[in-house]
N, C-alpha and C positions, 0 to 999 in steps of 0.2 A: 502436579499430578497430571498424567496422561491418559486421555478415554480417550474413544476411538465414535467420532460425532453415527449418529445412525440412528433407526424408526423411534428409537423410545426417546433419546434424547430431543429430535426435535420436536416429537410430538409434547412431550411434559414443558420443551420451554417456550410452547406456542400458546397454549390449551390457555384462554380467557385473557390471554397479555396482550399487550398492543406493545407493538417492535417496530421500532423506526431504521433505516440505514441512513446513518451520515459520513459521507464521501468529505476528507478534508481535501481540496486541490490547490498544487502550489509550487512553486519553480525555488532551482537553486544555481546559483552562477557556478557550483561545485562540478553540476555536472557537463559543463562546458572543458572542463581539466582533459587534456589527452589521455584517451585507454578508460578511463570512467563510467561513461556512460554512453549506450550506443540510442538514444530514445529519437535520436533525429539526425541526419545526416548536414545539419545546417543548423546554424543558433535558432534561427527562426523556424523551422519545424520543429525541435526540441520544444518549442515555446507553446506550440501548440497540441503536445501530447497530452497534459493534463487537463486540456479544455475539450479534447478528443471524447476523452476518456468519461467525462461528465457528459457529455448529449448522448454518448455509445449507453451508458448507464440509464439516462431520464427517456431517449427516444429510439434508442434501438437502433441509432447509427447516428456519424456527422450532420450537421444541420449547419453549424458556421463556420465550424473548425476544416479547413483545405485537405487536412489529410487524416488518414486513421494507422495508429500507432498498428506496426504488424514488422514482424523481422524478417530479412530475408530469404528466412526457411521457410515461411508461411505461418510463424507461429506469432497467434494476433493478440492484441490487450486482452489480460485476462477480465477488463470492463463487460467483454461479449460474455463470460461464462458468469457474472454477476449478473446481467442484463439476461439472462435466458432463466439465471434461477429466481428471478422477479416474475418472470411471465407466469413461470410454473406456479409459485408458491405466494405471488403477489406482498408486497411491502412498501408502504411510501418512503420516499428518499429526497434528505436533503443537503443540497452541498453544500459549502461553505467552502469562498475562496479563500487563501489560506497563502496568498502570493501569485496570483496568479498575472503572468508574463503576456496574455496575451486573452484575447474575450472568447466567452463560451454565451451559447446559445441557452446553456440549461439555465435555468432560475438557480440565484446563488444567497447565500446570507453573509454581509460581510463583518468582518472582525478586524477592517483597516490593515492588514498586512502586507507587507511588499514584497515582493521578489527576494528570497535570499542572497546574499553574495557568497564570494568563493571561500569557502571556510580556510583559506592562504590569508586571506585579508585578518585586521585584527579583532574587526566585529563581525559575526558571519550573519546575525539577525539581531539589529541595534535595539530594536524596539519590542524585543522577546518578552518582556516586563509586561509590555502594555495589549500584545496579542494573548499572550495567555489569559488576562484579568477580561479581558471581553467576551473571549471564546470560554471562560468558567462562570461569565455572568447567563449567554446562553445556556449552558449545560444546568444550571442551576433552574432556568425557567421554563425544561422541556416538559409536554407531559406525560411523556408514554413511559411506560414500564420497563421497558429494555431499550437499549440503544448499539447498535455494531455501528463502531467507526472505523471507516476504510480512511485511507490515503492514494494519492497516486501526485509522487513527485521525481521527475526522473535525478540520479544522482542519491537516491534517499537511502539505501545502504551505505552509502561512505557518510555522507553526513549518521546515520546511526552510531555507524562506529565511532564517529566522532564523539560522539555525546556519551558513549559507554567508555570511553578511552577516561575521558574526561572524569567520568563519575569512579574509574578507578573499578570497573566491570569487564571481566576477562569470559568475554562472550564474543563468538564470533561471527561474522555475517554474512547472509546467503547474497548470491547473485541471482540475477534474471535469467543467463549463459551458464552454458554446462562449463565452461572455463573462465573460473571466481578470479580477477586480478585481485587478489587481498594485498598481494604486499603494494602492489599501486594505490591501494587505498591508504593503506596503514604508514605511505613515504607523504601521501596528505595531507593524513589525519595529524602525523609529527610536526608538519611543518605547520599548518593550524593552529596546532599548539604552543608552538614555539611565539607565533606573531601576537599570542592572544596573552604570551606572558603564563603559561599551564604547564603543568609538569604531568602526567598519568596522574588520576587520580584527588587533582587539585579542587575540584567541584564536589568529590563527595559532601552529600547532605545539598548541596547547591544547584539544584538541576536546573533553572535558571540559566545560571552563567553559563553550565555546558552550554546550553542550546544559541546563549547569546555567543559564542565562543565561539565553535564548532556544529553546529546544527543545523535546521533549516528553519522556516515558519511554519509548516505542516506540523513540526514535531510542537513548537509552542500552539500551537490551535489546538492538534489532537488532546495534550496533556492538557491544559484548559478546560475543553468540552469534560474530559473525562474526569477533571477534578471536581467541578460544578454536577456533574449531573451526578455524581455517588454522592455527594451532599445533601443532594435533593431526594435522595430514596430511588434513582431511576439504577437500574443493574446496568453494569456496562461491558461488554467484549468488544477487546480488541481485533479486530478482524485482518489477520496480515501475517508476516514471517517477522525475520530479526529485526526489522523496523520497528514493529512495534513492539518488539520486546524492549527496544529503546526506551520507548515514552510508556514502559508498565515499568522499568526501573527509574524511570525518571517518578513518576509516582510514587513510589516505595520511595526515594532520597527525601522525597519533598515530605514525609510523614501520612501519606495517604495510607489508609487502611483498610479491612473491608475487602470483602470480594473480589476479584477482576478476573476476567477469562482473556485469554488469547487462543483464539481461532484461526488455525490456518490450514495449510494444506499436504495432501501426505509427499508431495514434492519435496517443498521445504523440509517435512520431517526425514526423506530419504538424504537429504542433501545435509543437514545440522542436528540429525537425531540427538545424539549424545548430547551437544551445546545445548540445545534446543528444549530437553527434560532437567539436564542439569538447573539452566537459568531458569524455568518454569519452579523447581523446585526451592531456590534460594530466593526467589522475590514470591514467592508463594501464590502461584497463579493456578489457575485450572486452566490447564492444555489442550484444548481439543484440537483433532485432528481429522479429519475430510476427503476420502476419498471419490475425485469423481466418476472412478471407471474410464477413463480414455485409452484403457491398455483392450476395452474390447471395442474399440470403434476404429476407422480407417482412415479419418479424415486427415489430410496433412498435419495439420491445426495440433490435432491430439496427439498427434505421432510428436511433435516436435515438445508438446510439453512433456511427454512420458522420455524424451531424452535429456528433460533436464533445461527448457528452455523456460523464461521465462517464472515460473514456480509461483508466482504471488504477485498481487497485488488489486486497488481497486476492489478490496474487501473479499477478497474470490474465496478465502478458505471459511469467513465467516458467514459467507450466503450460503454456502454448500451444507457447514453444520445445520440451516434450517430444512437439508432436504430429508424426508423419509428416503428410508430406500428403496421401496416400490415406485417412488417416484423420478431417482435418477437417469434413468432412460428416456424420461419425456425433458428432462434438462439436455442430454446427449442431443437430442433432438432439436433442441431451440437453441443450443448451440453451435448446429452444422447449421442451420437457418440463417443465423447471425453471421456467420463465417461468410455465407452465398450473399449477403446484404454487406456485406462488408467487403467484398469484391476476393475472400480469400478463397482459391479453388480445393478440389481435390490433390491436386498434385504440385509440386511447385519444383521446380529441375533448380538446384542449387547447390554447391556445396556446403555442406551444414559448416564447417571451419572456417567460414566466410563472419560467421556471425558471431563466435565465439574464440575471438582474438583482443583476449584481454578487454573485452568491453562491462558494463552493467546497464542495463536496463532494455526496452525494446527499441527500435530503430522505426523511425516513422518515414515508412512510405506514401509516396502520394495516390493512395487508392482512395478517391470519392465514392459517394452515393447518392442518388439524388432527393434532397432535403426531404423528407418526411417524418409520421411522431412513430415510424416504424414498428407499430402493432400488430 
């Protein structure tokens, strides 16, 4: 079922709760594949998108991380419009590395996970068994009320589909770019499958294997966290697009029951409506949906997400669901802020088709800032 997030919603799931954000960060050797993923124009800046994307989230810009993820059209991690609806609305955050490629400055909780490999290979995450069971011993010992887990894995759409392929879930999934390479995914996903010994559908009831098969380590962390902490009595949304529609049917396979939200953004809902309410409605999720208003601002930044760039990630549709809407304008605000701290202008001269040539995710330019806790 689909609501539409705004003043009464956040205000009723605020009122006396204590709400944590956990950012899962984590790398995949999938999204090194040609046409996949555009999150860095070198392996080693890809590496440091999701380490970007945690100090942008904990400090309001890079601290160790060389570069900040932003695509060539000026449209920058949606970590900046999380990071601005913290300011406004205040929440503490914590991440959990989750594979990560390369070191971030933010404070992390680890769950032993390694880098993903390329879901071509026969195991894409060998030790999927043993990140989930850690990351659900955390989630079991958290203590707050509510919990939004984000991700930020570049690649993490194709590996989704992987894991939906696998569980035999004909859902399909969003890109970052106004031009979705799906069947470059989907020529992946097959070959994935084929190495891992899988046919469509060979994991249903086994979401495990999907993920050890075809997946990343993000997706064994998030599903973990989120199996552990609904055990524990803590409420949990998914904060994200078809990503985590992944790891709430990875849930439902695994017999998890009980509540779940998926929160994301009305981008993604413009982009996968249909898919989007359908899968919401057969894994029985509540849907919420997030408009941030960037259709009335000018900034490069918003113009390029209101074209379809970018749409999710770094929990951005489930920060938004906590905003009132009297309040989304002083978010529009802390997020042109962030943009000017983040080195992204008002105008950027580029051809937008530069960016959305068969890619997925953001393209990590080298714009620094100089280290501070950006408050």
């Amino acid at each position: 079922m689909r609501t539409q997030a705004g003043v009464q919603d956040a205000a009723t799931r605020r009122r006396g709760a204590s709400m944590r954000l956990i950012l899962a960060a984590g790398t995949t050797e999938t999204a090194l594949v040609d046409g996949i993923s555009a999150a860095g124009e070198t392996p080693e800046l890809m590496a440091h998108t999701p380490p970007g994307d945690a100090e942008i989230l904990v400090y309001g810009e890079p601290v160790r991380s060389p570069v900040t993820p932003v695509s060539p059209t000026g449209c920058v991690t949606p970590a900046a419009v999380t990071r601005a609806v913290r300011e406004v609305c205040g929440f503490p955050v914590t991440v959990v590395d989750a594979g990560l490629a390369a070191p971030t400055a933010a404070p992390t909780v680890d769950v032993d996970a390694a880098p993903g490999a390329d879901v071509r290979a026969e195991r894409a995450v060998p030790n999927a068994s043993g990140i989930f069971e850690r990351a659900r011993s955390l989630g079991t010992s958290l203590p707050d009320d509510e919990i939004l887990l984000g991700e930020t894995v570049p690649g993490g759409t194709t590996t989704a589909l992987g894991v939906l392929t696998a569980l035999g879930e004909e859902i399909g999934v969003s890109s970052s770019l106004p031009t979705n390479p799906l069947d470059r995914k989907r020529a992946v996903v097959d070959e994935g499958l084929a190495a891992s010994g899988l046919d469509p559908g060979d994991a249903a009831g086994d979401p495990l294997t999907a993920i050890e098969a075809v997946g990343d380590p993000v997706q064994a962390t998030v599903a973990g966290l989120a199996t552990g902490a609904l055990a524990g009595g803590t409420a949990v949304t998914l904060a994200g697009g078809t990503q985590q529609l992944a790891i709430a049917a990875a849930l439902r396979h695994a017999g998890v029951g009980g509540p779940v939200s998926v929160a994301t953004t009305s981008f993604v809902a413009a982009d996968r409506g249909d898919d989007l309410d359908a899968a919401a409605d057969r894994l029985d999720l509540d849907l919420r949906v997030s408009d941030p208003g960037f259709d009335e601002g000018d900034h490069v930044a918003m113009e390029r997400y209101c074209a379809g760039e970018v749409k999710e990630g770094v929990a951005m549709g489930g920060a938004l669901s906590l905003v009132p809407d009297r309040e989304l304008p002083a978010v529009r605000d802390r997020f042109v802020a962030a943009c000017g701290r983040l080195g992204v202008g008002d105008v950027v001269d580029t051809d937008p088709q530069s960016a959305t040539d068969g890619t997925d995710g953001e393209e990590t330019r080298d714009v620094t800032a100089p280290p501070s806790e950006g408050r």
